[in-house]
C-alpha positions as CSV (number, residue, x, y, z in Angstrom):
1,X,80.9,-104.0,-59.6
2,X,84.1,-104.5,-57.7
3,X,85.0,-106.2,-54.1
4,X,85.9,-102.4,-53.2
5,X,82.0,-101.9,-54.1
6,X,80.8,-104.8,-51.9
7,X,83.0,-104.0,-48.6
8,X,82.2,-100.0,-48.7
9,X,78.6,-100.9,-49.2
10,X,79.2,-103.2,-45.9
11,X,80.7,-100.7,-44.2
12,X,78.2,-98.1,-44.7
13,X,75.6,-99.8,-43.8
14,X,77.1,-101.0,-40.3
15,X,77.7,-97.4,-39.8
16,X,74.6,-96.4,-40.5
17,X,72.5,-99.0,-38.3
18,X,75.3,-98.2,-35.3
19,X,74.3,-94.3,-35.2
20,X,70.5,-95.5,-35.5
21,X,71.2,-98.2,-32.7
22,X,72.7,-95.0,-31.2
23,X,76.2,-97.3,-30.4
24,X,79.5,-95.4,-30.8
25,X,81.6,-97.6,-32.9
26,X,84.8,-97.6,-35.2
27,X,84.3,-99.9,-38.1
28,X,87.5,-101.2,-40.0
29,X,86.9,-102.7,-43.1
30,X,89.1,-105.5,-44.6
31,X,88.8,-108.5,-47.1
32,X,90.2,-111.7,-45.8
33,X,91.8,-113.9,-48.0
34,X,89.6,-112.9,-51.3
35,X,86.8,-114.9,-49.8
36,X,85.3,-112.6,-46.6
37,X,85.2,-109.0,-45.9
38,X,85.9,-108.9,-42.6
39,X,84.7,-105.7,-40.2
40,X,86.3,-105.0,-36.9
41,X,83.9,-103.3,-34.9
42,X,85.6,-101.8,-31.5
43,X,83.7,-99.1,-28.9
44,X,80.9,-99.0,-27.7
45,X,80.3,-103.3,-27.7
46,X,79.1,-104.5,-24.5
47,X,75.7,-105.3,-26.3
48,X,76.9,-107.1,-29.0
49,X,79.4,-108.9,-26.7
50,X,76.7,-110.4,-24.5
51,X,74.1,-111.1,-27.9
52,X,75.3,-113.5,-30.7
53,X,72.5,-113.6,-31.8
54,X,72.1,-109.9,-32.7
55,X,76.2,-110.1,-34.3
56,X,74.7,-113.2,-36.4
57,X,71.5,-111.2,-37.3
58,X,73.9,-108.0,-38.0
59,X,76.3,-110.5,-40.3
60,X,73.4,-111.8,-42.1
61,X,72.1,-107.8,-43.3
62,X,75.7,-107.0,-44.1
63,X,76.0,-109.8,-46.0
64,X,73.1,-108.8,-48.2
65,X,74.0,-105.2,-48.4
66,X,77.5,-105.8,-49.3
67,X,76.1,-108.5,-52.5
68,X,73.4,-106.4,-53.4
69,X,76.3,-103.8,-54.0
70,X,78.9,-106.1,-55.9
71,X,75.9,-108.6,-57.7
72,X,77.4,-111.6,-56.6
73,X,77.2,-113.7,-53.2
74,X,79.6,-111.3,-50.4
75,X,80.6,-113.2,-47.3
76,X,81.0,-110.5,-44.5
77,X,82.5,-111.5,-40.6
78,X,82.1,-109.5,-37.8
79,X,85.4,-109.2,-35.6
80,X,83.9,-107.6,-32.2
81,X,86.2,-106.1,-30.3
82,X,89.5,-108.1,-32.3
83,X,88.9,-111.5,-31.4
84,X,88.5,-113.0,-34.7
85,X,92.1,-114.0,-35.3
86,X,92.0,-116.1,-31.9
87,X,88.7,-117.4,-32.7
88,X,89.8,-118.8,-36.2
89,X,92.8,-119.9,-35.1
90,X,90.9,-122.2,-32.4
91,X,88.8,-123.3,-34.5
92,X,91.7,-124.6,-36.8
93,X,93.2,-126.6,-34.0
94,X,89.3,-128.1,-33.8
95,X,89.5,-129.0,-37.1
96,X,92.6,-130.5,-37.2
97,X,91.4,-133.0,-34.2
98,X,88.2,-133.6,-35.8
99,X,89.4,-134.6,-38.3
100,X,91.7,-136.8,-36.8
101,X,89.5,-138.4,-34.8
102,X,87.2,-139.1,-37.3
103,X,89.9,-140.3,-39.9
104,X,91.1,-143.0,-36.9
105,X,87.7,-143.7,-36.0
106,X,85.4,-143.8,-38.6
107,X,82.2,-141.9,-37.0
108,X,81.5,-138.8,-37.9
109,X,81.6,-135.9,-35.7
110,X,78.3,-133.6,-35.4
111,X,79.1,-130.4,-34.1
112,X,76.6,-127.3,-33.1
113,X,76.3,-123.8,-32.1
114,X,78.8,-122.3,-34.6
115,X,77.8,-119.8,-36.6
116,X,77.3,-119.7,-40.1
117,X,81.0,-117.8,-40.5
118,X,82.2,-120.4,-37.9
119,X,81.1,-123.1,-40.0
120,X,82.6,-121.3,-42.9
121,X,85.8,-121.6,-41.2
122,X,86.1,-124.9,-40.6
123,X,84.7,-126.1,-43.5
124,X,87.6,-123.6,-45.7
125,X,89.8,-125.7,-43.4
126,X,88.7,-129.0,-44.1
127,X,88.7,-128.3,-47.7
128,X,91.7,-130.1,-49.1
129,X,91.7,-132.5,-46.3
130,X,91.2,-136.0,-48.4
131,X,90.6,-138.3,-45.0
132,X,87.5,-136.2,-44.0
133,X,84.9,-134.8,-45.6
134,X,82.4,-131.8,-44.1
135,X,79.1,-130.5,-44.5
136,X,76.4,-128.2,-43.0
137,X,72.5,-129.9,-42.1
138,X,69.6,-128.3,-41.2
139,X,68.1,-125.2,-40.8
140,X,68.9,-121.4,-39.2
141,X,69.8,-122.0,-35.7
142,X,69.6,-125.5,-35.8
143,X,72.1,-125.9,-38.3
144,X,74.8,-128.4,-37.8
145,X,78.4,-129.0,-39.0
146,X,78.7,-133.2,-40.3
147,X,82.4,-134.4,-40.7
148,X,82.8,-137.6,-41.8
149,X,85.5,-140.1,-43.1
150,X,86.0,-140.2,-47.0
């Protein structure tokens, strides 16, 4: 099946568990940078603005719809309310003084709370860095992002 497959199987399903969650949402649907399909969801998003817990839970189900569609592993992001851009681009600027700091340093940094697309981010940045080196630990909420010198 085709990445076209995967993100309209994402999208339906959002739209479906919105009109069930009785939320009055607009979903756009786009894939970011081959790697993530990315859904802006705008409307009716207090709720999800004050739970991350329920945007993670809602990531994780799209997720799975979205490869169960396309047969293969699909990476979806929520964007509530358009924020996405300015949270990936500060977690960039984190990276980039992570990994500086570790680089000069020598001890690795632990970092928590970031969600699993959060991590995804960093690590994607981190990926052709050759001073650092990153990694995830541990276990559903618990789980931690390791950055350590090369």
């Amino acid at each position: 099946m085709t990445e076209t497959t995967a993100q309209d199987s994402g999208q339906t399903f959002l739209e479906d568990l919105f009109e069930h969650l009785e939320m009055s949402v607009s979903i756009d649907s786009k894939s970011e940078d081959g790697e993530s399909l990315v859904y802006e969801i705008t409307g009716d998003i207090a709720r999800l603005k004050r739970s991350p817990d329920l945007v993670s839970a809602i990531t994780l189900l799209t997720s799975q719809a979205a490869s169960r569609a396309s047969g293969e592993r699909a990476s979806c992001l929520l964007d509530v309310g358009g924020t996405f851009e300015a949270r990936r681009a500060l977690l960039a600027t984190a990276a980039e003084d992570i990994s500086r700091a570790v680089a000069a340093t020598g001890r690795r940094a632990v970092i928590d709370s970031l969600s699993s697309s959060e991590r995804r981010i960093v690590h994607t940045h981190l990926r052709d860095d050759d001073a650092v080196a990153s990694r995830s630990e541990g276990e559903e909420r618990g789980r931690l992002l390791i950055v350590e010198r090369t």
